[in-house]
N, C-alpha and C positions, 0 to 999 in steps of 0.2 A: 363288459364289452367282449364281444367273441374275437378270438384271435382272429388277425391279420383284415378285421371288416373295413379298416379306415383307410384304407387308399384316398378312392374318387368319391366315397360318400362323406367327406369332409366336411363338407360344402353345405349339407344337409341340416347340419345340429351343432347347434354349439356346443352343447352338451360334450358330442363327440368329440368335440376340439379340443375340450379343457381334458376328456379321459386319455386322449392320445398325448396331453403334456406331461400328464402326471407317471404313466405309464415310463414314456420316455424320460423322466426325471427322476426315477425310483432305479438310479445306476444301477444295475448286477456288478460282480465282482469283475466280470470281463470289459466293463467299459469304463470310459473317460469322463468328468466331472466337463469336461471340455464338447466334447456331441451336446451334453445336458442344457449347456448354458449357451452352447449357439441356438438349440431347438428353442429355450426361451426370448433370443433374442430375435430368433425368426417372429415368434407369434407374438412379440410386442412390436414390432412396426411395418410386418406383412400382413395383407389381407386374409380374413378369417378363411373368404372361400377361395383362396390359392390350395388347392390339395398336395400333401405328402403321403409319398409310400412308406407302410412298413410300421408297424407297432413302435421301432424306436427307429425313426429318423437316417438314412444313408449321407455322408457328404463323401462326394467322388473326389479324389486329389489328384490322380494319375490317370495316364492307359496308353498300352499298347498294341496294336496290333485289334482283336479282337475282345481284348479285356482291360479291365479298368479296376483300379486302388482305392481302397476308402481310406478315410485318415486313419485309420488304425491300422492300416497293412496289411486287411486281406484283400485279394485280387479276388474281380469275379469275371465268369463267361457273359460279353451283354451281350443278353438276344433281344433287346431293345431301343438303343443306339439313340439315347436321348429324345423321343417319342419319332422312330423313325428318319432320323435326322442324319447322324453319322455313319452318313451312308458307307463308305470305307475302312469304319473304322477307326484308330484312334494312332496319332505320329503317325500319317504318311508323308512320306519326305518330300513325293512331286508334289503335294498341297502345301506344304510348312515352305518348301523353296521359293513357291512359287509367291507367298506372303511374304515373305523374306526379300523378293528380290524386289517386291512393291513397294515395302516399308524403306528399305533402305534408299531408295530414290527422294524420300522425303515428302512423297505426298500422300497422303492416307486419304484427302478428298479435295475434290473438285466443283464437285455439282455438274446436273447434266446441261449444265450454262452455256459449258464447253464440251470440245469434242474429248471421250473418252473412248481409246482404240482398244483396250482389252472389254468393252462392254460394246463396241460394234463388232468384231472378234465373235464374243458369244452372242449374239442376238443373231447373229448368221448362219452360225449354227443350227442353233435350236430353231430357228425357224425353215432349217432345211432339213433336221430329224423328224420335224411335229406331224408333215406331210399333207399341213395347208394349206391353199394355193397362196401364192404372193402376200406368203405370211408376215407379219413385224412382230416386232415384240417391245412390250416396257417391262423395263425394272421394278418392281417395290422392292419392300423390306423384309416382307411375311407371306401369309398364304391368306391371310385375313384380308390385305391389302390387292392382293392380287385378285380375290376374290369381290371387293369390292368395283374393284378395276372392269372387271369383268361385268360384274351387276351395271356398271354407269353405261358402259358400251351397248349391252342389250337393251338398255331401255329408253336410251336414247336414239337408236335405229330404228326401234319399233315405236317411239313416239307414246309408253305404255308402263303403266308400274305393275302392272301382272307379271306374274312369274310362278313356273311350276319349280317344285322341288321334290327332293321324295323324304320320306315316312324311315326314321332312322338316322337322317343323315346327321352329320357336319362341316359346316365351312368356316367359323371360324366364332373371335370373341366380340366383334364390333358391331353396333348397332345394326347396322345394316345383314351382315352376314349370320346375326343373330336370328334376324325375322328369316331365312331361309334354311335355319337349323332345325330339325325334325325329331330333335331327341330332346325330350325334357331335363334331363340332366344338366345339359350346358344353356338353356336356355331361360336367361335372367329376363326376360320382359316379352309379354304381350304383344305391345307396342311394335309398330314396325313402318320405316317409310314403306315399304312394297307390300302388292296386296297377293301375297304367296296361296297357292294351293299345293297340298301335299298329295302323291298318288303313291303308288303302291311298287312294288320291285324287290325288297330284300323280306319282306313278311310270307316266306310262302307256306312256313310252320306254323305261323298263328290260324285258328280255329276255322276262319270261313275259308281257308286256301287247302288245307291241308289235307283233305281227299284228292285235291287235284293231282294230277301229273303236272311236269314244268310246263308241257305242250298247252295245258289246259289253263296254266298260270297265267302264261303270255298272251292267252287269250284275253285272259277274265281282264290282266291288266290292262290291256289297247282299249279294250270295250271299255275301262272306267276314263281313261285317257279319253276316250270321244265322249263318254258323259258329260268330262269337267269341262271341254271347252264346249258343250253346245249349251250346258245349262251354267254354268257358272264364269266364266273364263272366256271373253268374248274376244278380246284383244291381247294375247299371251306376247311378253318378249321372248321369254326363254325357257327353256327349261336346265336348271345348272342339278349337275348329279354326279358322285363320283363311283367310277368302274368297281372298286371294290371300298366298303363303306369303314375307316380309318377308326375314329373314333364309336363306331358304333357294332366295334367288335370283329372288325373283318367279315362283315356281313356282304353278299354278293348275291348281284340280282343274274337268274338264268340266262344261261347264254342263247342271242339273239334276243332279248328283249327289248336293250336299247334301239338295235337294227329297228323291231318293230316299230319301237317308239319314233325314233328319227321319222322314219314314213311320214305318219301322220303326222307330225311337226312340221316336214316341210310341204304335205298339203295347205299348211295355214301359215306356211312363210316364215315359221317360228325358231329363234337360232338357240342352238343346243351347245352350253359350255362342260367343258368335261374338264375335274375338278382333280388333276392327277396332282397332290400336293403329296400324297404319302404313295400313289402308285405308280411315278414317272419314275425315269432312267434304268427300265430294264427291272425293277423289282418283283414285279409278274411272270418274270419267266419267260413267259412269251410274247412279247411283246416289248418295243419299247418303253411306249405311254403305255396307261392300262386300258384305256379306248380301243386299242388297236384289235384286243383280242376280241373287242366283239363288232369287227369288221365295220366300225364307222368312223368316218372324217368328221370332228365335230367342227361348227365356227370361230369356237374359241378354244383354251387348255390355259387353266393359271396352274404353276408349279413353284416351289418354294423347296422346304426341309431340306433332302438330302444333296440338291446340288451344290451347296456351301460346302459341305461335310463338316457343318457346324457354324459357318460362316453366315450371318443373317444376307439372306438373298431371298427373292419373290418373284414373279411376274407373270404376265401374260402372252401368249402366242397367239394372233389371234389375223381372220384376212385381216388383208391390210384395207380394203374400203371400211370395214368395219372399224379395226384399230384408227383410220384416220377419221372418222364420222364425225368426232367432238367436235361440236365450235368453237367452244374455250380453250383456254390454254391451261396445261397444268404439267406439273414436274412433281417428283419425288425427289426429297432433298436428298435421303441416303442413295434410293436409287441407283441402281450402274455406281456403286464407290466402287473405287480403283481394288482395295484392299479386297472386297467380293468378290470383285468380277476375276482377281486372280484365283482367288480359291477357290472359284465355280470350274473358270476354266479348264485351270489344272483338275479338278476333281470330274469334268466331266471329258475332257482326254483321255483321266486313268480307266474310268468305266470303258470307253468305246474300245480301248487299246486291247482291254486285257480281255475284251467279251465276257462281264460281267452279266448282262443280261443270261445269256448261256449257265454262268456260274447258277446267277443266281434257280434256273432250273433244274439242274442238276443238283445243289444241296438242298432246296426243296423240297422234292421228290423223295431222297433220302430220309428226311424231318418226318413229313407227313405221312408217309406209308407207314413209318413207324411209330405216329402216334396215332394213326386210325385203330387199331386193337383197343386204345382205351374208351371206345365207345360201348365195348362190352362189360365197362361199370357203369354202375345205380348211378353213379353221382356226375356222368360223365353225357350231357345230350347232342352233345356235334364236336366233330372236329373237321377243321376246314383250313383252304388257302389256295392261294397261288405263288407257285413261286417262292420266295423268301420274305412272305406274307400267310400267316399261319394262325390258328387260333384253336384253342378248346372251351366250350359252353359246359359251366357245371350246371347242377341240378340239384334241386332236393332229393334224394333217394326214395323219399318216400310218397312224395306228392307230384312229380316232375316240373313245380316250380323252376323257375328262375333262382341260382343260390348267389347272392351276391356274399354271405359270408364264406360260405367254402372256396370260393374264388379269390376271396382276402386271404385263407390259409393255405391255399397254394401256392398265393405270391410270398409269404412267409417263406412255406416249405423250401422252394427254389431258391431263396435267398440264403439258408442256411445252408445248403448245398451247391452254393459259390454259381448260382447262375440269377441274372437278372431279365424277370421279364414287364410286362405290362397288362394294364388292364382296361377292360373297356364296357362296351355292349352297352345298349339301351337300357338295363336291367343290372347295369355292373356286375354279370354275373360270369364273362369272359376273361380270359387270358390271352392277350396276342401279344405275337410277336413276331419281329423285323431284326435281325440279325444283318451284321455290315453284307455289302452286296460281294465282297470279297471274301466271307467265311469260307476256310477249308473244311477238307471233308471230314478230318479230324475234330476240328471245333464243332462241325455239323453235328456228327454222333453222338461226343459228346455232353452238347447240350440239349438233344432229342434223349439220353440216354437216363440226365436229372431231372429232367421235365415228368419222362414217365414215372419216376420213381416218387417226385414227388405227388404226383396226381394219385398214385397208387396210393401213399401214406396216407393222403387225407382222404380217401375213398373206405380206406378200411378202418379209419375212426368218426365217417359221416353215420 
């Protein structure tokens, strides 16, 4: 097995499962007989295709601030934040206080039975940041859920199980959100209630795009966009698409394309959900949502990960004719719990307060200007981002494939040099990362500074 290949290809081979036990089982003198035997207790009652990072297994035990402890006592830099999640980082006190001051009341839940005032609180909010007209909002639990939420609204307004999606994407693990997932990695079944078409937007380097200019992209795509609804796609509810693509690498469709797309959406009535689960509260830089930066109002926005800052929260923002359209009744048990809605709230107080959106462009800025030079390695075919949303594409040096193993060993690399990051792409062949929305400029440099170093190492032994 090639070093660091097992991340997200886990899933793949059993084969690979058993090499990554063994691996991990064969202690070095530096480690614990203790990691050995939890890794085997994971893989005797966890699922095969649950993926672990890392040749031998990480457990976090700690963190502060911007870094976090594994049971053995070393700290690392995370520029990953629990796949985007820990949006702030790790112990902040206005988020801990403010679960604290919920816990100790005694109630940790209610159900949305009753009235909950820290969950109309935030729904007021966020439906006055989202910039919807006479927006509402529901609770879930996930971005999975939120995104289903989402799916039942559009297609229950449009009367239609049509649905566009794009080519790359991710929305989540459930059935439903499954059929509108566009990357074959994450996608376990055929099967699908909705009858999805995929269109085009983050593929502008594959084969038939790649003479074009962007101007010429947006073109080719609108043009297949009225293809699909005059020959395939007669009654669309929606089109659901996220501004910068999460799981599929920090993949980003040209700016003004969704603009275009909207257009012709709403010549045919068609409502467009924007999927900010990894790109809401200011993480783009520019922008609050990640919609915003390409000048459209969508009908809906489900968001979930980082406004907990670790705290399972989800929902929808969405109008409110639309939001109220159901004719059924339905609730989400966890939904609006008391113990989330403090930790959202507080955690999206702390963003607004402290103008982390702002941060977040500004340490960005620093990041990526600094790893754009490593696109002048063989091994090295993009680096991209927005914001405190970043990534680098390796490559074969000698074929310009897609290198998902050299992408395992710079997830190594960076781990042995005390920074943690993530991986993705359609092809597992990226590296992203999301760093808390409050890194300093200090943490910034120094985790652009092992990043490079590690890209460099494994560049000069591809």
């Amino acid at each position: 097995m090639s070093r660091g290949s097992g991340a997200l290809t886990v899933r793949k081979s059993g084969l690979h499962v058993v090499n990554m036990v063994v691996l991990a089982n064969a202690a070095g003198p530096g480690e614990t007989g203790g990691m050995s035997e939890l890794l085997s207790r994971h893989r005797a009652v966890m699922p095969s295709w649950l993926p672990l990072y890392y040749e031998s297994p990480l457990e976090i035990a700690s963190g502060s601030g911007s870094r976090v402890t594994d049971a053995q006592g070393r700290t690392y830099l995370d520029f990953f934040t629990g796949i985007v999640t820990n949006m702030l980082g790790y112990d902040v006190a206005e988020v801990r206080e403010a679960v604290e001051r919920q816990i100790a009341k005694g109630v940790v839940h209610t159900s949305t039975l009753y009235l909950i005032r820290s969950q109309v609180e935030l729904a007021e909010k966020i439906a006055r940041l989202s910039g919807i007209p006479d927006a509402k909002v529901f609770f879930t639990n996930s971005g999975t859920e939120a995104n289903e939420t989402a799916l039942l609204l559009a297609t229950c307004a449009r009367g239609s199980d049509e649905v566009l999606a794009l080519r790359g994407s991710y929305h989540g693990r459930s059935y439903g959100t499954i059929a509108v997932t566009g990357n074959r990695a994450w996608k376990n079944s055929s099967l699908s209630p909705l009858n999805v078409h995929y269109l085009h937007g983050t593929d502008h380097a594959s084969p038939v795009f790649r003479g074009m200019s962007e101007k010429e992209y947006v073109e080719a795509c609108v043009a297949d966009l009225r293809d699909v609804l005059d020959t395939a796609a007669p009654n669309v509810a929606c089109l659901i698409a996220e501004p910068v693509q999460g799981v599929g690498g920090f993949a980003m469709p040209p700016d003004g394309l969704y603009a275009a797309y909207k257009e012709v959406l709403d010549e045919h009535g068609i409502l467009f959900v924007s999927d900010e689960v990894q790109t809401g509260w200011g993480r783009t830089g520019t922008s609050f949502f990640g919609i915003g930066g390409h000048g459209v109002t969508p009908d809906a926005m489900t968001f979930a990960k980082g406004l907990g800052n670790g705290f399972a929260v989800g929902g929808v923002v969405a109008r409110g004719d639309l939001m109220d359209g159901l004719s059924a009744l339905g609730v989400a048990t966890f939904g609006g719990n008391p113990v989330s809605m403090a930790a959202a709230g507080a955690a999206l107080d702390y963003v607004l307060e402290h103008d982390l959106q702002g941060n977040a462009l500004r340490q960005g800025a620093l990041i990526i200007e600094g790893l754009r030079p490593l696109t002048g390695l063989a091994s090295v075919s993009d680096v991209r981002g927005k914001g405190l949303m970043f990534a680098v594409e390796m490559a074969d040096p000698r074929t310009g494939a897609p290198s998902p193993a050299l992408a395992g060993r710079v997830l190594e690399e960076t781990r042995e040099r005390g920074l943690l990051v993530g991986k993705g792409g359609v092809h597992g062949n990226v590296l992203r990362m999301a760093p808390p929305l409050n890194l300093s400029a200090e943490d910034a440099a120094e985790g652009r500074d092992l990043l490079v170093d590690a890209v460099r190492a494994v560049d000069a032994q591809a």
